[in-house]
Backbone atoms as SQL, in Angstrom:
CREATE TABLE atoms (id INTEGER PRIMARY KEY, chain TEXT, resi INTEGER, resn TEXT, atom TEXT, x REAL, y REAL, z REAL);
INSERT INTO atoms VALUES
  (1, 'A', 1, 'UNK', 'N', -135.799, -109.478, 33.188),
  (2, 'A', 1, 'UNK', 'CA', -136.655, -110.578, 32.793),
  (3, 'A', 1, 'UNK', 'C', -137.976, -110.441, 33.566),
  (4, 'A', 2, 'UNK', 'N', -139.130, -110.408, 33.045),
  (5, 'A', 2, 'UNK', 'CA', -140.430, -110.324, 33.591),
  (6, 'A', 2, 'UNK', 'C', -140.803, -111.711, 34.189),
  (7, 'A', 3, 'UNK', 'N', -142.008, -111.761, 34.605),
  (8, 'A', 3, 'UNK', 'CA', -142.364, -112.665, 35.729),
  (9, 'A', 3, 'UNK', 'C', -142.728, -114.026, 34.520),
  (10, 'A', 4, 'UNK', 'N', -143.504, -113.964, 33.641),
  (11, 'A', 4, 'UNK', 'CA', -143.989, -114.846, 32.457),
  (12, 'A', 4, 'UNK', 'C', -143.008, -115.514, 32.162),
  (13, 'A', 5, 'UNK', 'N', -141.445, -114.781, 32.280),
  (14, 'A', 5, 'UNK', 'CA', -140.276, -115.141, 31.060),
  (15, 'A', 5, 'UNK', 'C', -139.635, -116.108, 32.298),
  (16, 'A', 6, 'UNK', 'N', -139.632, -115.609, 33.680),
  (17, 'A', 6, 'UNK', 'CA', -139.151, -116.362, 34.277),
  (18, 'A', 6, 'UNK', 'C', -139.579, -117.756, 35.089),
  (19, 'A', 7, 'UNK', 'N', -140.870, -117.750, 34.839),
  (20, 'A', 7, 'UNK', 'CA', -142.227, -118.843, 34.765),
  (21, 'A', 7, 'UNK', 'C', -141.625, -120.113, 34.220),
  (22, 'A', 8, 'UNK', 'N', -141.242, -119.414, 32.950),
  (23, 'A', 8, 'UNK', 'CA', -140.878, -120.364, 31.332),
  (24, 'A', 8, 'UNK', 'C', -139.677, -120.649, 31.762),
  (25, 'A', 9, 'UNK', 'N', -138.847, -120.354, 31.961),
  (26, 'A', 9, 'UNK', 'CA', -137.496, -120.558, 32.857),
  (27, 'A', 9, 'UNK', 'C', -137.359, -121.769, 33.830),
  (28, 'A', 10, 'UNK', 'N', -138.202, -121.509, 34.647),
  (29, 'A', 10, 'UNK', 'CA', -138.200, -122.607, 35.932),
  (30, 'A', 10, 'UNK', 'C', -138.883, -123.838, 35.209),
  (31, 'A', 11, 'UNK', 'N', -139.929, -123.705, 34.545),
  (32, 'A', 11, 'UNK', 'CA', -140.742, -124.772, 34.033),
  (33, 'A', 11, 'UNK', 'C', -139.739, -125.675, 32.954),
  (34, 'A', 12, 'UNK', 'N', -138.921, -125.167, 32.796),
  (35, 'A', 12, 'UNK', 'CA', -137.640, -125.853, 31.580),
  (36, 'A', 12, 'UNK', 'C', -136.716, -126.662, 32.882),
  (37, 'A', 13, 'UNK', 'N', -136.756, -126.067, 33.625),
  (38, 'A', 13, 'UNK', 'CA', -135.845, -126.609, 35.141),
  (39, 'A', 13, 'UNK', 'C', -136.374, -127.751, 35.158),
  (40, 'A', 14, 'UNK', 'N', -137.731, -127.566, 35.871),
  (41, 'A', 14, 'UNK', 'CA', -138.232, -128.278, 36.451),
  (42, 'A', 14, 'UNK', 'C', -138.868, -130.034, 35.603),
  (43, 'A', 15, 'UNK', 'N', -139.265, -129.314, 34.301),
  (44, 'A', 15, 'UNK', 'CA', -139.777, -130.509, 33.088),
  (45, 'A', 15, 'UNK', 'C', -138.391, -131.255, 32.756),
  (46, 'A', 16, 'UNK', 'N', -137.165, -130.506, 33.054),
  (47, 'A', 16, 'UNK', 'CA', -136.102, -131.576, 32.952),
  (48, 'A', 16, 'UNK', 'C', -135.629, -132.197, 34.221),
  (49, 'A', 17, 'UNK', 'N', -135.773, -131.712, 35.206),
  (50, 'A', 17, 'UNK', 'CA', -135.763, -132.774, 36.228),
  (51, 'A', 17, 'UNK', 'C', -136.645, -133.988, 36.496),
  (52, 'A', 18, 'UNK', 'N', -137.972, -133.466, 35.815),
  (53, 'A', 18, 'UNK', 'CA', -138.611, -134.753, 35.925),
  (54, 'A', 18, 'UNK', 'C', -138.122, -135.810, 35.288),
  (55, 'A', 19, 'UNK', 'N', -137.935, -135.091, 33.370),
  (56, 'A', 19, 'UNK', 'CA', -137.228, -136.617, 32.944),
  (57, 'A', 19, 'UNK', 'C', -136.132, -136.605, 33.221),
  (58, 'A', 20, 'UNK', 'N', -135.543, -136.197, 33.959),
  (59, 'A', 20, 'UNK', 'CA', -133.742, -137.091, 34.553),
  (60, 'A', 20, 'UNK', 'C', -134.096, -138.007, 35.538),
  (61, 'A', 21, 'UNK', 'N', -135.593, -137.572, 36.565),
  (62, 'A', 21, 'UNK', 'CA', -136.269, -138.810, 37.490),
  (63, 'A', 21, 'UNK', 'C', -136.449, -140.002, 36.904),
  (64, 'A', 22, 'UNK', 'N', -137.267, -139.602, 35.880),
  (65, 'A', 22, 'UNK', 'CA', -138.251, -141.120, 34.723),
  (66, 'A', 22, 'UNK', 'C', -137.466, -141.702, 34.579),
  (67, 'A', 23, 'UNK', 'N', -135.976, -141.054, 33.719),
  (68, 'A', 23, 'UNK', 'CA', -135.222, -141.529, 33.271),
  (69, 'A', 23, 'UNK', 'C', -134.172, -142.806, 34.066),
  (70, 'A', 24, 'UNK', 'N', -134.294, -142.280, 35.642),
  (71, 'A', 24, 'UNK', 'CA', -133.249, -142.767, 36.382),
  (72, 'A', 24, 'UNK', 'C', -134.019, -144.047, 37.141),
  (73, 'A', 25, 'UNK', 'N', -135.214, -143.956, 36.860),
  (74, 'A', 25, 'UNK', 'CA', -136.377, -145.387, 37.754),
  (75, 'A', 25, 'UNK', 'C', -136.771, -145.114, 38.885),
  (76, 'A', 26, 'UNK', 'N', -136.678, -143.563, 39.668),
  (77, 'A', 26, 'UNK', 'CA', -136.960, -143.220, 40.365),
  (78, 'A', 26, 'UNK', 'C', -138.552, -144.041, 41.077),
  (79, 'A', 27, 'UNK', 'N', -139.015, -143.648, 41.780),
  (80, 'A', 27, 'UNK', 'CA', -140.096, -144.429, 42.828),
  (81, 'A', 27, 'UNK', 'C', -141.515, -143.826, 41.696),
  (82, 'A', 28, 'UNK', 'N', -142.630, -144.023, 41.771),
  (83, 'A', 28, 'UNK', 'CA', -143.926, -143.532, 41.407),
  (84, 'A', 28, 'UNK', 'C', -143.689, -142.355, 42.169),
  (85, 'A', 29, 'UNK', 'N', -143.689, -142.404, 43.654),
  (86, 'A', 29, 'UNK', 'CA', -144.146, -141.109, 44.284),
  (87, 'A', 29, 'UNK', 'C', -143.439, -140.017, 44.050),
  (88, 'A', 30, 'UNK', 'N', -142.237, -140.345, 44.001),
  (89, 'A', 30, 'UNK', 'CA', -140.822, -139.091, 43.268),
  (90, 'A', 30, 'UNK', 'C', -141.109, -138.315, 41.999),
  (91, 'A', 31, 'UNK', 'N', -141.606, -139.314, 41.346),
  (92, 'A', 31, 'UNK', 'CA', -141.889, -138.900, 39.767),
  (93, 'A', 31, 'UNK', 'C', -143.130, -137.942, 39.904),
  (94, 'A', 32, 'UNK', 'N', -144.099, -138.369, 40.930),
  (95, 'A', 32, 'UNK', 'CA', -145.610, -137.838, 41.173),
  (96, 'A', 32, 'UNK', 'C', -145.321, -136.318, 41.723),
  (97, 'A', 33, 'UNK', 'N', -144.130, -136.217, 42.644),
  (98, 'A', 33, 'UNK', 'CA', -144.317, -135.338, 43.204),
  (99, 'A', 33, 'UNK', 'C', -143.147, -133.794, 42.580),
  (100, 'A', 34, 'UNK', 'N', -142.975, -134.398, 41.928),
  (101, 'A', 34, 'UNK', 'CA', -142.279, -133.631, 40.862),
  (102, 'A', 34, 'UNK', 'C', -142.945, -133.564, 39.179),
  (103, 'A', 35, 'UNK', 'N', -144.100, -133.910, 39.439),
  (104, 'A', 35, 'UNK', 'CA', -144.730, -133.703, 38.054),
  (105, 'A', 35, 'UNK', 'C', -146.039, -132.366, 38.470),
  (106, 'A', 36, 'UNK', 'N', -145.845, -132.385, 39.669),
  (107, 'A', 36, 'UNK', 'CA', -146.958, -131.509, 40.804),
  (108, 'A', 36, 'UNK', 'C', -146.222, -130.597, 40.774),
  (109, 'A', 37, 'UNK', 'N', -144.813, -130.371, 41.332),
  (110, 'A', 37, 'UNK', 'CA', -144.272, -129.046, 40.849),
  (111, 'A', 37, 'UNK', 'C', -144.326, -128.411, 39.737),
  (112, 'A', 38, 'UNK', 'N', -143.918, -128.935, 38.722),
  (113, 'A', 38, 'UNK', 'CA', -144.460, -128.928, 37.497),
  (114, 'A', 38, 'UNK', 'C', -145.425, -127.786, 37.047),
  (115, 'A', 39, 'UNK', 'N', -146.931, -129.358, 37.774),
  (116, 'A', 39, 'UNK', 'CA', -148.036, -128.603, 36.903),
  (117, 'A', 39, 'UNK', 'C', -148.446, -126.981, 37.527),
  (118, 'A', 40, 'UNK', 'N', -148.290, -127.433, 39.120),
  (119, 'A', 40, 'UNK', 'CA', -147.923, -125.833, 40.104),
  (120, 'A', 40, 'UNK', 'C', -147.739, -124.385, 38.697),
  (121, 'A', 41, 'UNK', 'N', -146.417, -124.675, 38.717),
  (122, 'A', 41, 'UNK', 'CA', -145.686, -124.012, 37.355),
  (123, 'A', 41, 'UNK', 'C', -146.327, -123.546, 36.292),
  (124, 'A', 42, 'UNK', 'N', -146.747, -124.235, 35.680),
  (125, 'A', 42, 'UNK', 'CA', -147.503, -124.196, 34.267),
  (126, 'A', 42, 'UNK', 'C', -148.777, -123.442, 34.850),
  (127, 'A', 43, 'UNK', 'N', -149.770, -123.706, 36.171),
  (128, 'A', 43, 'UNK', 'CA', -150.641, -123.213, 36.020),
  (129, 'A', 43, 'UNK', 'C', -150.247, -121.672, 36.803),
  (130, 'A', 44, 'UNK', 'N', -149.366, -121.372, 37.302),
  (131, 'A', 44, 'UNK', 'CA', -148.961, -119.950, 37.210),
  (132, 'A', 44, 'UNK', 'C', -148.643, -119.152, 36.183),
  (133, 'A', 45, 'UNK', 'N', -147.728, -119.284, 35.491),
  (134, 'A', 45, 'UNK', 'CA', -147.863, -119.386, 33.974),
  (135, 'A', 45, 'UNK', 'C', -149.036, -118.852, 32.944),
  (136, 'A', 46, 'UNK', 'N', -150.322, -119.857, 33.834),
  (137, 'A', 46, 'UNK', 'CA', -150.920, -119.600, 32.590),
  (138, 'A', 46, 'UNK', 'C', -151.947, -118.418, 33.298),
  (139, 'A', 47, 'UNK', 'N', -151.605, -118.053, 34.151),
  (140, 'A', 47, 'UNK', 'CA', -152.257, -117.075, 35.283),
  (141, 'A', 47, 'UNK', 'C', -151.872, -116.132, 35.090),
  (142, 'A', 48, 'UNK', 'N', -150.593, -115.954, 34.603),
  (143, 'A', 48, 'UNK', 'CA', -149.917, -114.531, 34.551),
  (144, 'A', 48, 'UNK', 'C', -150.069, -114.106, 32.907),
  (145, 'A', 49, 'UNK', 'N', -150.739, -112.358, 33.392),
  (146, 'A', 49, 'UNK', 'CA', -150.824, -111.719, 32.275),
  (147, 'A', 49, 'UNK', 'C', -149.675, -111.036, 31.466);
């Protein structure tokens, strides 16, 4: 698996942990700081050729 494929991988991790947070009423800052991992993610992602 190349680096792109495994990008897309974690970012499926990670975009569902957020909504299992949202979902659960977690705090603002919980939700905040896991939407930052996230975007982290995505903008590696969109970095890699």
């Amino acid at each position: 698996m190349n680096q792109k494929e495994q990008l897309m991988q974690r970012i499926e991790e990670e975009r569902k942990k957020l909504n299992a947070l949202l979902e659960s009423g977690v705090t603002v800052g919980d939700a905040y700081e896991q939407s930052r991992t996230l975007d982290r993610l995505i903008e590696q992602y969109m970095d890699c050729q």
